[in-house]
C-alpha positions as CSV (number, residue, x, y, z in Angstrom):
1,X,0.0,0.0,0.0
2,X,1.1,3.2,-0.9
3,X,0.2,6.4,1.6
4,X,0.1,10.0,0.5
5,X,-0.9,12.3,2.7
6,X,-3.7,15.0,1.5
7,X,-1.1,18.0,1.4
8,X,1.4,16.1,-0.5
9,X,1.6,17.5,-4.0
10,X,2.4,14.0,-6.1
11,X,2.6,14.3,-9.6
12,X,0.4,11.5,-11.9
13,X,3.3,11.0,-13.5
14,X,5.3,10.1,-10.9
15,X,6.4,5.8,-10.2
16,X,6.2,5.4,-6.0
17,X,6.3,2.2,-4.7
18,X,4.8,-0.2,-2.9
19,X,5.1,0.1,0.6
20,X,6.2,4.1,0.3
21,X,4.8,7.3,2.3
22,X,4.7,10.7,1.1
23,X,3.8,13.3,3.7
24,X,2.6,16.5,4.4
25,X,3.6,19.2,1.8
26,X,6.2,17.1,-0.3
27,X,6.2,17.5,-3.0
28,X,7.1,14.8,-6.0
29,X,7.9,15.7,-9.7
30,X,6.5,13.9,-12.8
31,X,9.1,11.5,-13.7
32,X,10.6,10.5,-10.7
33,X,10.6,7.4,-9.3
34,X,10.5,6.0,-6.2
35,X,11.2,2.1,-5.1
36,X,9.8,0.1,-2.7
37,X,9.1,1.1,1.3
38,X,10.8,4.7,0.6
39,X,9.6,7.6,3.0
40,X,9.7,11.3,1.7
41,X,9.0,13.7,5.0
42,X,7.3,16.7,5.2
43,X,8.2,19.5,3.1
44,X,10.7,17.0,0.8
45,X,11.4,18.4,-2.4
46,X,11.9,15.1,-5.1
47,X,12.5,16.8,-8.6
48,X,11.5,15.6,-12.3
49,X,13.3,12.3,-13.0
50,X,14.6,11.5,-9.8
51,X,15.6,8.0,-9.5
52,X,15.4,6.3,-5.8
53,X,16.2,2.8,-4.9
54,X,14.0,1.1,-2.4
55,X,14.3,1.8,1.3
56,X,15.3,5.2,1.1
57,X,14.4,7.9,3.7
58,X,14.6,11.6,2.5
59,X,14.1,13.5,6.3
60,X,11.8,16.4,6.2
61,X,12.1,19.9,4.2
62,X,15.4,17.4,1.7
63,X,15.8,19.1,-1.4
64,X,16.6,16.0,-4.2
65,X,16.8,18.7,-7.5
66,X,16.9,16.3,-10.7
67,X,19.0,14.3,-12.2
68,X,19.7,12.6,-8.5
69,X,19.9,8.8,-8.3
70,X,20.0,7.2,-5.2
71,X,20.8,3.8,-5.0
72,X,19.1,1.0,-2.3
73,X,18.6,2.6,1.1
74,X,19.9,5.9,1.3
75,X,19.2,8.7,4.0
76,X,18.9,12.1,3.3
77,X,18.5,14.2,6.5
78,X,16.7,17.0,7.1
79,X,17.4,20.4,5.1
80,X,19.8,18.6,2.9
81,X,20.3,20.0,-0.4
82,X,21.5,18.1,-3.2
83,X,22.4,21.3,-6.0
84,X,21.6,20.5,-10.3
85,X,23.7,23.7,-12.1
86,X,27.6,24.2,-12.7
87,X,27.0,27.6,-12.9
88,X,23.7,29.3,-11.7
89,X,22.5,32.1,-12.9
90,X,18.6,33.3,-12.8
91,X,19.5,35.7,-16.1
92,X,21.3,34.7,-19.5
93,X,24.2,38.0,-19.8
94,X,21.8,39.7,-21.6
95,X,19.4,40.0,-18.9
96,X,17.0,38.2,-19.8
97,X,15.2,34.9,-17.7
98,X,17.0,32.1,-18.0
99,X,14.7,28.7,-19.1
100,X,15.0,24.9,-18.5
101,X,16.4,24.3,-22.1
102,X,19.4,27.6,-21.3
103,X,21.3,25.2,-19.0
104,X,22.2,21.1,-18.6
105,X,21.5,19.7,-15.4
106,X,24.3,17.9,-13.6
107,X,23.2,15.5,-10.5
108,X,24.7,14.0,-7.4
109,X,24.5,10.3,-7.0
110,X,24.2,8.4,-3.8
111,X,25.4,4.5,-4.0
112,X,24.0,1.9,-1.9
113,X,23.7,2.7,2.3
114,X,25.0,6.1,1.5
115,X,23.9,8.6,4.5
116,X,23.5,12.1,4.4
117,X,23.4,14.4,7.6
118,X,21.0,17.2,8.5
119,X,21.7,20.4,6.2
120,X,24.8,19.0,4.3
121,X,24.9,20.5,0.6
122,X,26.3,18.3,-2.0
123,X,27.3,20.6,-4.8
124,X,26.9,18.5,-8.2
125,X,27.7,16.6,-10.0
126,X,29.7,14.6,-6.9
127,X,29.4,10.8,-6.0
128,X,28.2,9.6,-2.6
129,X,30.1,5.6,-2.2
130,X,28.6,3.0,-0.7
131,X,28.0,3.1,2.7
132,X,29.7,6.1,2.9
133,X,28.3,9.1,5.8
134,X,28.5,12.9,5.6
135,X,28.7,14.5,8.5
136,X,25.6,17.4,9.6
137,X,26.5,20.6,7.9
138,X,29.5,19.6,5.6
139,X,29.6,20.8,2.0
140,X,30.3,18.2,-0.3
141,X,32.3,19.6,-3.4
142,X,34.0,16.4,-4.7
143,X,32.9,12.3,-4.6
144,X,33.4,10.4,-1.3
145,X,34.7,7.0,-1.1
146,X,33.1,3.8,-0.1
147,X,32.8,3.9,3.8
148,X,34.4,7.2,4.4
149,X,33.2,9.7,6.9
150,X,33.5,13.4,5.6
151,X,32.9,16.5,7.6
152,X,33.6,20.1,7.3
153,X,33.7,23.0,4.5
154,X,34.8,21.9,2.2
155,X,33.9,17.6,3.0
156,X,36.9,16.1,3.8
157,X,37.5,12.3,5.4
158,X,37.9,12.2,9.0
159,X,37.4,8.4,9.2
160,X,36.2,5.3,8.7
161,X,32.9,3.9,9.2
162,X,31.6,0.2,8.4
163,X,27.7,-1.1,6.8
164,X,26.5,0.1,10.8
165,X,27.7,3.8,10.3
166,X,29.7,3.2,13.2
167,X,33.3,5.1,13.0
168,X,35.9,1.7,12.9
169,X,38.7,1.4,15.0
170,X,42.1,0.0,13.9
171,X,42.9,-3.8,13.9
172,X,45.3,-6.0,15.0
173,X,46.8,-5.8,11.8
174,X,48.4,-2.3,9.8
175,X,45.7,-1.6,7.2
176,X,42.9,-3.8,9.4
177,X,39.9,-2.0,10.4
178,X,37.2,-3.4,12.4
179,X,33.4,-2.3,13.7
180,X,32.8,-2.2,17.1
181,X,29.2,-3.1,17.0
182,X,28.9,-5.7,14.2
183,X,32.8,-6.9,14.5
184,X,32.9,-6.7,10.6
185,X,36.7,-6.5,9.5
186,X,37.7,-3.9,6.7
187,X,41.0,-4.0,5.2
188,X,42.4,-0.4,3.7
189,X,44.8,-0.3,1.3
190,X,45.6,2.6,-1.7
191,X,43.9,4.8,0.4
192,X,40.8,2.6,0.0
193,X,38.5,0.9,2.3
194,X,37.3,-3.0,1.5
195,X,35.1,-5.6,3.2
196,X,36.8,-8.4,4.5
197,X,34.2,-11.1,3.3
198,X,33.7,-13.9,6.2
């Protein structure tokens, strides 16, 4: 069963899955698509063709502008923004309004178990790895690796963290990383963090 609640602006053209909520004063685009079980708060912004994988949470008052993908089970916190334009400009140099077709949309794209925290702004067209986490408040500005934490202004990696979005705390091993809730070993190597598989 699909719930959308009477305030909720969803476009007819819009796909939402089974299983998904739409709440107060969101509003989804024609085009976009939503998978399975995904939850779009109050006030959530999903643009034309947006593409979202099942089990994704966008918190309330998330701006998703178009061309985003997210992948499988993605959080988007509260007041994030996800940006669509290079260069952005309400007027062409003549002066005059700027229309859809004066400028190419460039998107952010958030793999699988990617997290976003309240009020981060990813500046497109960045990727968001798998399982990665940005911290509340950060800018994003370039892609993020599998599993990395990134924080500040500009995003930059402070650590770690494993599938729990726990930060991981060093092995027994150099390069050995492990989670101190689900005991799940991560070896790092190039500068790059891998599953151990068990």
């Amino acid at each position: 069963m699909v719930r959308i609640q009477d305030s909720a602006d969803v476009s007819p053209e819009a796909v939402i899955g089974e299983g998904s909520s739409v709440w107060h004063l969101a509003q989804v685009r024609e085009g976009a698509v939503l998978g399975e079980n995904c939850i779009v708060g109050r006030g959530a912004y999903v643009g034309t063709g947006v593409r979202m994988g099942k089990n994704c949470k966008l918190q309330n008052y998330a701006l998703v502008y178009e061309p985003a993908v997210l992948e499988d089970g993605v959080f988007v916190g509260p007041a994030v923004v996800f940006t669509n334009d290079y260069f952005p400009r309400s007027v062409d140099p003549e002066g005059n309004l700027k229309r859809g077709d004066d400028w190419e949309p460039v998107g952010v794209t958030c793999r699988e178990g990617s997290s976003i925290g309240a009020r981060a702004v990813c500046i497109a067209p960045v990727t968001i790895g798998r399982w990665a986490m940005v911290a509340a408040g950060a800018v994003v500005t370039k892609d993020v690796q599998d599993f990395a934490l990134v924080a500040g202004v500009p995003a930059r990696r402070i650590r770690w963290v494993g599938r729990a979005g726990v930060p991981l705390e060093a092995g027994e091993n150099p390069g050995e990383w492990v989670c101190p809730q689900t005991g799940a070993k991560y070896t790092e190597a190039n500068d790059t963090l891998s599953e151990v598989q068990q």
